[in-house]
C-alpha positions, 0 to 999 in steps of 0.5 A, spaced: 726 334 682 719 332 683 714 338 687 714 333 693 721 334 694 721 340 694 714 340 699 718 336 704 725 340 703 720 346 705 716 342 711 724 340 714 725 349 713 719 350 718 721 345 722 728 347 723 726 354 723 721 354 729 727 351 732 731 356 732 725 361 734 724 357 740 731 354 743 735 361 740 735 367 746 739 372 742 734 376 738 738 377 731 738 369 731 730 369 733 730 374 726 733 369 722 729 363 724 724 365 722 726 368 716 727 360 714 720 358 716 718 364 711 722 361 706 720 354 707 713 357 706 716 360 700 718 353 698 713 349 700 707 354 697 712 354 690 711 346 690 704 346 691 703 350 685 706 346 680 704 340 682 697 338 679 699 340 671 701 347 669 704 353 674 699 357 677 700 364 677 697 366 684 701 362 689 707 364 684 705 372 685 704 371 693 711 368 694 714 374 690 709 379 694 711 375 700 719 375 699 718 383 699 714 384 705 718 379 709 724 383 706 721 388 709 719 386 715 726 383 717 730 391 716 724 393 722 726 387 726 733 388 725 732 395 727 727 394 733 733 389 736 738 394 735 735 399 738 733 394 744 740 393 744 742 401 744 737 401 750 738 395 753 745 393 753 743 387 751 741 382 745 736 378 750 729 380 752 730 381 760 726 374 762 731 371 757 737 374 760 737 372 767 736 364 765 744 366 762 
């Protein structure tokens, strides 16, 4: 597969997760949307460095710095949802819960 399949498959990645990051109340879905939009970064920044000649390290060291920090942002996240939830009683921000 050539790296410009791979760039498009990441744009397509973002698009989808910004979506779902917009259209989607619940918080948890929120979470993982936009951790398909980071990994269509992830796929897109991987193209991009294959794509002229040989592999570059750099961007190959700042996807794999980068699935690290996004893995940890996701457990404060979830966590954060989960105490709103605890709080609240709801999955929903409030503005979003009275539009349900």
């Amino acid at each position: 597969m050539s790296a410009d399949a791979y760039a498009v498959t990441g744009a397509i990645l973002i698009a989808l997760g910004f979506y779902g990051l917009v259209a989607a109340h619940h918080l948890l879905r929120r979470v993982v949307a936009f951790n398909v939009i980071g990994s269509g970064v992830f796929l897109h920044l991987g193209a991009y460095a294959t794509r002229y000649g040989p592999p570059d390290p750099v961007p190959q060291a700042l996807i794999i710095t980068g699935i690290v920090v996004a893995l940890s942002a996701t457990a404060l996240a979830v966590g954060l949802v989960v105490a709103h939830a605890l709080a609240s009683g709801r999955v929903a921000l409030p503005e979003e819960a009275e539009d349900d």
